[in-house]
C-alpha positions, -999 to +999 in steps of 0.1 A: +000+000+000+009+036-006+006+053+032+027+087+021+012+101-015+041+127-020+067+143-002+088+175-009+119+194+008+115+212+043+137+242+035+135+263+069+162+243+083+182+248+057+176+294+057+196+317+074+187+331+110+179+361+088+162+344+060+136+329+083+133+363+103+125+379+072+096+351+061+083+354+091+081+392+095+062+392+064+037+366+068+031+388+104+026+423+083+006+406+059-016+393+083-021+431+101-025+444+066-053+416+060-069+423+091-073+457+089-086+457+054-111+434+068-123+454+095-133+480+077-152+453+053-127+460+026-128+434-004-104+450-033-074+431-050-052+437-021-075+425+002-073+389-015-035+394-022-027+401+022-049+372+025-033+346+006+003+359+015+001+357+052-022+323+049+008+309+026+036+323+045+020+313+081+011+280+070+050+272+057+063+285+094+040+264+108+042+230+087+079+237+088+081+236+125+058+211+129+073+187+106+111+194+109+126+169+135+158+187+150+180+157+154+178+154+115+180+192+103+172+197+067+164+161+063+131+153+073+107+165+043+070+175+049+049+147+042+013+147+027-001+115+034-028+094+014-054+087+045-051+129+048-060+130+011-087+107+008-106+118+043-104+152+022-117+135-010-143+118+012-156+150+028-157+166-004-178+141-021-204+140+008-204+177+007-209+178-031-239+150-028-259+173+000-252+202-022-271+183-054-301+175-029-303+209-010-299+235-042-337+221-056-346+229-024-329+272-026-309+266+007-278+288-003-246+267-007-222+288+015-250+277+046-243+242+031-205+247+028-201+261+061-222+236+079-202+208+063-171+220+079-182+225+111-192+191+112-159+181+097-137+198+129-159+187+151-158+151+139-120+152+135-117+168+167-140+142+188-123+110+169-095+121+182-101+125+214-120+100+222-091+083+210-069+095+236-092+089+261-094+052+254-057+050+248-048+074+275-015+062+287+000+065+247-003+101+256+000+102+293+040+119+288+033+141+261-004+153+257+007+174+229+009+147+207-031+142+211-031+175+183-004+151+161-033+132+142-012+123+115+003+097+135-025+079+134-055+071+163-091+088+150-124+071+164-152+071+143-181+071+170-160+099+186-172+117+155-203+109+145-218+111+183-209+150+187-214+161+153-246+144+158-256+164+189-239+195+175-263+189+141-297+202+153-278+241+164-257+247+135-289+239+117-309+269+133-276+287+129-276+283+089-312+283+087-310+245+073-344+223+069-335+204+098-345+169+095-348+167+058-312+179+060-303+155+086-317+127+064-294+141+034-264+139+057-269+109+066-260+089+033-241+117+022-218+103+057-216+070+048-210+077+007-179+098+019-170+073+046-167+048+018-137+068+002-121+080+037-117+039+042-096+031+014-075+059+032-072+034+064-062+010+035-036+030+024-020+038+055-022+001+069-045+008+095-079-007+108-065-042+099-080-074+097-067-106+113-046-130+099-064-152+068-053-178+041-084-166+019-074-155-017-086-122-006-065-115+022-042-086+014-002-082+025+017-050+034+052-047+031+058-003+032+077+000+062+056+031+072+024+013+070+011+012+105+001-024+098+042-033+104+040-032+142+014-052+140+023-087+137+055-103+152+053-131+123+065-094+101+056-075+073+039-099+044+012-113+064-017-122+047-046-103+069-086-095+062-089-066+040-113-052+067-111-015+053-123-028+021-151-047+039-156-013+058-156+007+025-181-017+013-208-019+038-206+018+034-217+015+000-241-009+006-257+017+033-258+046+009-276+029-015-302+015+011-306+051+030-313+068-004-340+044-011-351+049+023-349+088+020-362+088-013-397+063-002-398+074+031-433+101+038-418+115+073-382+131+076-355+114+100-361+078+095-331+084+073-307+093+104-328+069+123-319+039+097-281+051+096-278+046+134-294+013+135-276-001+104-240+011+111-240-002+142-256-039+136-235-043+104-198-030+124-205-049+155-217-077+136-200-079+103-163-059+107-155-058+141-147-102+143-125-101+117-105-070+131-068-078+140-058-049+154-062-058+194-033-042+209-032-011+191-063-003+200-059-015+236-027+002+247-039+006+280-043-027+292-003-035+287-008-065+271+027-059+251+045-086+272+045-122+270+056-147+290+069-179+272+058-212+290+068-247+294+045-276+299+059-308+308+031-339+314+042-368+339+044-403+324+007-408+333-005-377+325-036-365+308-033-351+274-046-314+278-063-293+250-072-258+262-090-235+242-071-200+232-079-171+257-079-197+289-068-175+319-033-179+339-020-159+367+007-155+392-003-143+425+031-137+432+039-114+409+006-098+402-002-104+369-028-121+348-030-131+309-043-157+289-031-187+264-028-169+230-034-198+212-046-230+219-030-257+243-025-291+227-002-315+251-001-348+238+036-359+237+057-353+265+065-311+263+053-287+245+055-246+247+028-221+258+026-182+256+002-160+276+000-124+274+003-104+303-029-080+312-018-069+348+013-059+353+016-028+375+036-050+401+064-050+370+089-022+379+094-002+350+062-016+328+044+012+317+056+027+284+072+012+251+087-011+245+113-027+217+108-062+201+118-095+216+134-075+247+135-103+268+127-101+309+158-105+333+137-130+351+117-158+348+078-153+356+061-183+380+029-193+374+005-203+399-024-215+383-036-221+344-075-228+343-085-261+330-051-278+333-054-312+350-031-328+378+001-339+364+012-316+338+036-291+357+039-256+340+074-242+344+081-203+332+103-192+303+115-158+298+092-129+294+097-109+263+079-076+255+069-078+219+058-044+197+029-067+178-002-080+182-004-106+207-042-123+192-076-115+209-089-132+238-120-152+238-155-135+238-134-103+238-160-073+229-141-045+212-148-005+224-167-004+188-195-033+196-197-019+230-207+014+215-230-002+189-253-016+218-269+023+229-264+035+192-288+004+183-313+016+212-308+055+203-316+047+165-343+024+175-357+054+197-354+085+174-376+058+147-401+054+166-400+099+179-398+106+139-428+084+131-447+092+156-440+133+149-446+128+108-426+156+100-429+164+062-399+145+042-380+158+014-408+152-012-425+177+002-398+202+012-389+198-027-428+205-036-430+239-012-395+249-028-413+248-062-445+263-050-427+298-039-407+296-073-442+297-091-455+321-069 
């Protein structure tokens, strides 16, 4: 996959002490000059020309430092990535299918435009921070790096819930048909959605679990975020689920324009949207999701502890299901089998993941590959594992990958879907019951005053 589109040269490293004084003296009298021109509601050339000088020459000070890493001066270009691109691309083709539906009915498309936007920041701003509140010790040093959303970590529910609460007053505030424009937005989300997924795609994120399908897709770009992922390495054949993602968000445009388009009452569009999305991404993407750890820094599950299990002459023969619980009392911590436990020789080898380890001096934070422990971990109990086979610890290693999901393990996104399901199922029944005239008839009044 392609995860950086294009790059080109950061120069300010490479300007003078003067050179950069200079650029940025100009972008700052450039900015007075277009602020004072537009307080006294001036709109001439030079108006437009201040404008676009200081918004060119305070955007390069402010990508340049941003960008520019100062153990590498002059070496670290500015970097426009492809998930950036096509979340752009995706807005934009959402905004341009609510602009086709809402000129018939004379709503002015700068109203349009402007509430688009809005619900743009605020959806880029809330996936990102419910992000960081799910994943709060990734940013529990350095809680600047919450603004840094090109490293990756956006939320979609963190998203679509305030921009759907922040919908109804920036509605008034344009003057916007309310829930005939809510039920515009609504496919108009998921046919831009579709496009922002091929973005995840392209960046190696939101990835599936390992498959032998003919489907299942490998990354190799050493920047795709997918690398981390798996301590097999890059090449891994894994679920495409982006493309699955992209897909069901095609197949939901298509069924909430019918909907919109059949439908005699406004907001059983929104309604439907809320009640698909979240049956269809609980039911149909999130199981085949391999991205556990990354999305569940917080629960330290980074370490594993290698195990050896002998059996006794007249031992049992043990098969243990993946996800079966161990634990050391000892030493505070508690995991489970990461895959399953087949004994029927003599020996075999067992890894658990550790969940628990705040008794671990030293545990929280990252953590390189295969960085083994400098002692061996006991452990007191496995569930399920009959007398005579003894369990005897290996080292511990902390490993910057994936470590598989646990049994019955309900990701952050399924557990959202469960009040999004009741919400949508709620706000059906409130816009039947209100019958609110749908876009039919919003189109036929449009037409009336345009006659009269």
């Amino acid at each position: 996959m392609f995860p950086i589109l294009f790059e080109f040269p950061n120069f300010w490293d490479q300007m003078s002490g003067q050179s950069q004084l200079i650029e940025a003296l100009i972008g700052v009298a450039a900015s007075l000059i277009w602020l004072s021109l537009a307080l006294r509601k001036s709109k001439g050339k030079l108006a437009a020309a201040a404008s676009w000088i200081a918004f060119l020459f305070i955007a390069h000070l402010l990508v340049s430092q941003v960008m520019r890493d100062k153990n590498r001066p002059g070496e670290i270009p500015i970097t426009i990535y492809t998930f950036s691109v096509m979340i752009l691309l995706g807005f934009l083709m959402a905004t341009w299918h609510i602009l086709r539906q809402t000129r018939p009915l004379k709503v002015p498309d700068t109203a349009v435009f402007d509430f688009c936007m809005w619900m743009l920041l605020i959806g880029i701003v809330g996936s990102r921070l419910l992000y960081a509140f799910l994943n709060w010790d990734q940013f529990r040093t350095n809680k600047w790096e919450i603004a840094m959303i090109w490293h990756g970590g956006l939320v979609w529910y963190g998203g679509f819930i305030p921009g759907l609460l922040a919908a109804p007053w920036l509605m008034r505030k344009y003057k916007l048909p309310g829930l005939v424009m809510a039920d515009i937005t609504a496919s108009a989300i998921m046919l831009g959605l579709s496009l922002g997924r091929w973005g995840c795609l392209c960046a190696g994120d939101d990835y599936g679990q390992t498959t032998d399908r003919p489907w299942g897709i490998k990354f190799f770009h050493e920047r795709a975020l997918v690398a981390a992922g798996f301590k097999e390495g890059e090449g891994v054949a894994l679920h495409p689920t982006q493309i699955y993602m992209s897909l069901n968000c095609i197949w939901l445009y298509f069924v909430l324009e019918w909907i919109r388009r059949n439908s005699r009452y406004a907001g059983g569009t929104l309604a439907w949207l809320i009640i698909l999305y979240a049956i269809t991404r609980a039911v149909l993407i999130e199981p085949f999701r391999g991205d556990f750890a990354e999305r569940n820094p917080g629960l330290e599950k980074h370490l594993a502890v290698e195990l050896d299990v002998e059996r006794a002459a007249d031992g049992p023969d043990v098969h243990l299901q993946r996800g079966t619980s161990a634990r050391s009392v000892d030493q505070n911590w508690e995991g489970g089998l990461l895959g399953d436990l087949v004994l029927e020789g003599d020996t075999t080898r067992a890894t658990v993941y550790v969940m628990t380890v705040d008794a671990i001096p030293g545990a929280k934070g990252p953590r390189p590959p295969f960085r083994e422990s400098p002692r061996d971990w006991d452990v007191t109990r496995i569930e399920g594992l009959p007398p005579g086979v003894r369990v005897t610890s290996g080292r511990a290693r902390w490993y910057d990958s994936d470590l598989g999901v646990p049994v019955n393990y309900v990701s952050t996104s399924q557990w959202i879907s469960i009040p999004m399901l009741i919400a949508g199922v709620g706000l059906l029944v409130f816009f039947r019951r209100r019958k609110a005239p749908g876009y039919d008839a919003a189109l036929a009044e449009a037409q009336a005053e345009d006659e009269s």
